[in-house]
Each structure stands twice: as structure tokens, then as C-alpha cells.
C-alpha positions in Angstrom: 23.4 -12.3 58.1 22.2 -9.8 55.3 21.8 -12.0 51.9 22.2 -9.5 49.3 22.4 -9.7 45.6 21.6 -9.2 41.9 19.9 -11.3 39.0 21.3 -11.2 35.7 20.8 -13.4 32.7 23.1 -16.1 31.6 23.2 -15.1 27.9 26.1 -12.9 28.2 24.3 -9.9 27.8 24.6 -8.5 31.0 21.1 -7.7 31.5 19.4 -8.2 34.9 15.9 -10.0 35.5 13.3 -7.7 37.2 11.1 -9.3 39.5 12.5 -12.8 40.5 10.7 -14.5 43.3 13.3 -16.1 46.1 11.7 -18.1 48.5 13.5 -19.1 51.4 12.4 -22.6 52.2 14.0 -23.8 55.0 12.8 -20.4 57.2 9.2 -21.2 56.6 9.2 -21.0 53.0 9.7 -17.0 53.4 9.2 -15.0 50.1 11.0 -12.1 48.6 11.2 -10.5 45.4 14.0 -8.6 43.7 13.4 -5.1 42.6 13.4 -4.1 38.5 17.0 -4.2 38.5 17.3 -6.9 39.8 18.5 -6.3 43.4 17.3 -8.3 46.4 18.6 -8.0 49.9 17.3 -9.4 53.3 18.4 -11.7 56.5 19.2 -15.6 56.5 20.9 -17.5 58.5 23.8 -20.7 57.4 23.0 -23.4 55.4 19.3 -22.2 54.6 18.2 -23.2 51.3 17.5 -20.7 48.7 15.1 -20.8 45.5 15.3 -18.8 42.4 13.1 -18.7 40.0 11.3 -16.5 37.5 8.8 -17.0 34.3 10.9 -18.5 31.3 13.8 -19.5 33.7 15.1 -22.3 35.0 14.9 -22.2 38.8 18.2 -22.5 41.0 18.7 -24.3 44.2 21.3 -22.6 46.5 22.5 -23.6 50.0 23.8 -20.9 51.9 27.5 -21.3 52.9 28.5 -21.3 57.0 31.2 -19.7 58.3 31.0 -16.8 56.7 33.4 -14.2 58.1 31.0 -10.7 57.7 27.8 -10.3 59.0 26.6 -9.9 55.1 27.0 -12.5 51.8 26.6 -10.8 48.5 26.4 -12.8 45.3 25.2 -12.6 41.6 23.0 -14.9 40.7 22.6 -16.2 36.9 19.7 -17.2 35.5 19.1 -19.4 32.2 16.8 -18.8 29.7 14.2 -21.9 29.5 13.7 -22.4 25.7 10.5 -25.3 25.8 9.3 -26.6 22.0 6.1 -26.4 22.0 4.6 -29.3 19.4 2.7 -27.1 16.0 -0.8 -26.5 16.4 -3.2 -24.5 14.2 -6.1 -23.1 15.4 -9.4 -23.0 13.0 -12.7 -20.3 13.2 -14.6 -23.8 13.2 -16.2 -24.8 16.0 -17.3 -28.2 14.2 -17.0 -30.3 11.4 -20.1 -29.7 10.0 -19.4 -25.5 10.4 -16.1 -26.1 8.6 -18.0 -28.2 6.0 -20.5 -26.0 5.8 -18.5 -22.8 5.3 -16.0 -24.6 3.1 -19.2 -25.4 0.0 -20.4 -22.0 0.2 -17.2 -20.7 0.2 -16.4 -18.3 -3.4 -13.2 -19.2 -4.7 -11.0 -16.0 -5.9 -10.4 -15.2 -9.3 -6.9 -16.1 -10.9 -4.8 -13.7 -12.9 -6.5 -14.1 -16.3 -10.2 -13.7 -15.1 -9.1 -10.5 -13.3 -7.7 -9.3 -16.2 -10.8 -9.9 -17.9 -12.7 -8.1 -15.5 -10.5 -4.7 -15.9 -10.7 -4.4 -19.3 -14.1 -5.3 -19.7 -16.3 -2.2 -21.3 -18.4 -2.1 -18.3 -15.5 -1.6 -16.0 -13.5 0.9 -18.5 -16.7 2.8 -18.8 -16.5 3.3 -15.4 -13.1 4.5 -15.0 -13.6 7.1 -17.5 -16.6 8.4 -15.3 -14.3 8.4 -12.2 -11.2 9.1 -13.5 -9.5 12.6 -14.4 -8.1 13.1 -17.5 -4.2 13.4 -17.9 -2.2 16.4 -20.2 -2.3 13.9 -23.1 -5.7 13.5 -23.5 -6.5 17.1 -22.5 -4.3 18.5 -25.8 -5.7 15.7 -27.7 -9.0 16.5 -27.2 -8.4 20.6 -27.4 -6.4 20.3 -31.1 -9.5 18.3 -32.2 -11.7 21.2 -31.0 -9.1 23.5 -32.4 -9.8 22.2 -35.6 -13.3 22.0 -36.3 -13.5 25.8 -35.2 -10.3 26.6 -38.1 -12.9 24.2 -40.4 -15.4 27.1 -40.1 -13.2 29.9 -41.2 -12.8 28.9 -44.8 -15.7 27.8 -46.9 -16.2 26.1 -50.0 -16.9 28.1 -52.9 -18.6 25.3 -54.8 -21.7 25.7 -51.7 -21.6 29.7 -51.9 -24.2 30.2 -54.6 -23.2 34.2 -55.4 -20.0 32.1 -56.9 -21.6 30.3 -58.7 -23.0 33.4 -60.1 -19.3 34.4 -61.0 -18.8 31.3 -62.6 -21.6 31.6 -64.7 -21.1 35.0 -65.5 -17.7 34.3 -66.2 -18.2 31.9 -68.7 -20.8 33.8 -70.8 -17.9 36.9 -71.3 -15.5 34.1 -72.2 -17.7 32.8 -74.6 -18.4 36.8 -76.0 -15.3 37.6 -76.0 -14.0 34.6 -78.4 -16.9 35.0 -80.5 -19.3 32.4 -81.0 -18.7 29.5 -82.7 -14.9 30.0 -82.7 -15.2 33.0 -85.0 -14.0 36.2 -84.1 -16.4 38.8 -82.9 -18.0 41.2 -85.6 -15.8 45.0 -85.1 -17.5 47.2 -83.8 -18.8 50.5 -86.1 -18.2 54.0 -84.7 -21.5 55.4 -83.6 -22.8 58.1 -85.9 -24.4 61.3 -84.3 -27.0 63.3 -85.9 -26.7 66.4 -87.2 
């Protein structure tokens, strides 16, 4: 009779497993293979003893019935996950002792959060960042209103370092002091000029 049927999974997903191997072992231990959906069809014959089984699931034993009334038997076929617990195990770069020994006194511990922090802000490293780094808005305006300063510090002088004002001054002083007289005593009036006859 034509065995035909399909492999699903057992976890209520409905989802079929590809590429089960069924052997047939009581024809010679015949082997098939359903397709990717899980479909497998070919001839046995009553009561031969059929084998299920995939990677990662439990293998089923099934007997086919005799007496079937048709010429073909159809069934679904469940398979169950195999969950296996595997036992921790770590694996190590260390072929020895000694290399993991070895390794382990020449190995450089890291630096914790404070020596890091140390690091960043040391001169050396924020010397270095203002070589690297652009500057941002801030210090651009900063740095152009200081410029914009000492250029407006150029446009007015001081009159005590302009020696022609110190000239005023002087001169200044000396008509104050004529014009008050000298000694605090009024100046002497002054006499219409005579002309000659």
C-alpha cells in the first residue's frame, strides 16, 4: 500500500519538520526522507515497522496497521522536541597551566574610574584636545570680543603720553599765571601807546 504523510512538530505550533529520515526496518531497513514540508509518501506493506526520527527529536516507533481497507494509509506524524541539559563548561584561550599562568602575571590590570579621571583632565591630555578639537560659538565670541577690544583700546589715547599736550598744559599754565598777575597781585594796566608826531 502507498504510506503517505506529513511531519509536524508537537509544540502546537503547527509547523512541519523538513527533512525527517524514515527508515523502514522490517523491508531491509529501506530509507526515505520527507521533503521541506514535511511530506513523505512511498509503498509498505502490513505490520512493517516504521522509524522516525530527525536531529533534536525524539525518534518514533510505528507498526503499520493490517487490514486496511484502501490501497493507501495517510497519517500525520508528530514529532517532540528533545530538550537535553547539557552540564556548564567554559572554555579558556589556555592551552596550559603554565600559558594561563603566564599570561595572567603579565597581564595589565584596567584603570578604575578615578585614575581615568585623572588621566582626562591631566594637562598633557587637555593640551591635546585643544590641538584636536574645534572650537564651539562660545569660545569663538569669547575670543572675538577680546580681540574686539584691544583694537577699540587703540582708538583713544592717553593724553598724559602725547607730549604736544603736554605742551598745552604748560602753556596753559604760564597765561593762568599772567593773567592773575604774579604773586596774587593784579596785573599792571596797560598804557595807551603814544605815536609820534
Amino acid at each position: 500500500m502507498q504510506f503517505t504523510g506529513i511531519v509536524h512538530n508537537t509544540d502546537n505550533s503547527g509547523s512541519v519538520v523538513p527533512y525527517v529520515n524514515i527508515v523502514n526496518i522490517s523491508n531491509n531497513g529501506l530509507i526515505y526522507q520527507s521533503n521541506y514540508k514535511g511530506y513523505f509518501s512511498f509503498v509498505v506493506h502490513e505490520q512493517d515497522t516504521i522509524l522516525f526520527s530527525c536531529v533534536g527529536y525524539n525518534t518514533i516507533r510505528m507498526v503499520i496497521p493490517e487490514h486496511v481497507p484502501s490501497q493507501s494509509y495517510t497519517v500525520q506524524i508528530a514529532l517532540k522536541a528533545e530538550i537535553a541539559n547539557l552540564p556548564p563548561f567554559r572554555v579558556f584561550p589556555w592551552a596550559t597551566t603554565e600559558e594561563f599562568t603566564r599570561d595572567f602575571l603579565s597581564m595589565r590590570i584596567a584603570d578604575d574610574d578615578l585614575a581615568i579621571a585623572r588621566k582626562n583632565l591631566s594637562h598633557n591630555s587637555i593640551a591635546l584636545l585643544e590641538q584636536t578639537l574645534g572650537r564651539d560659538g562660545d569660545e569663538i565670541n569669547t575670543a572675538q570680543n577680546f580681540h574686539n577690544n584691544i583694537v577699540r583700546s587703540h582708538y583713544y589715547t592717553n593724553p598724559l603720553f602725547n607730549p604736544f599736550a603736554w605742551g598745552n598744559l604748560i602753556n596753559s599754565i604760564s597765561a593762568g599765571d599772567k593773567s592773575r598777575g604774579v604773586n596774587g597781585n593784579p596785573p599792571p594796566a596797560s598804557t595807551p601807546a603814544t605815536t609820534g608826531n
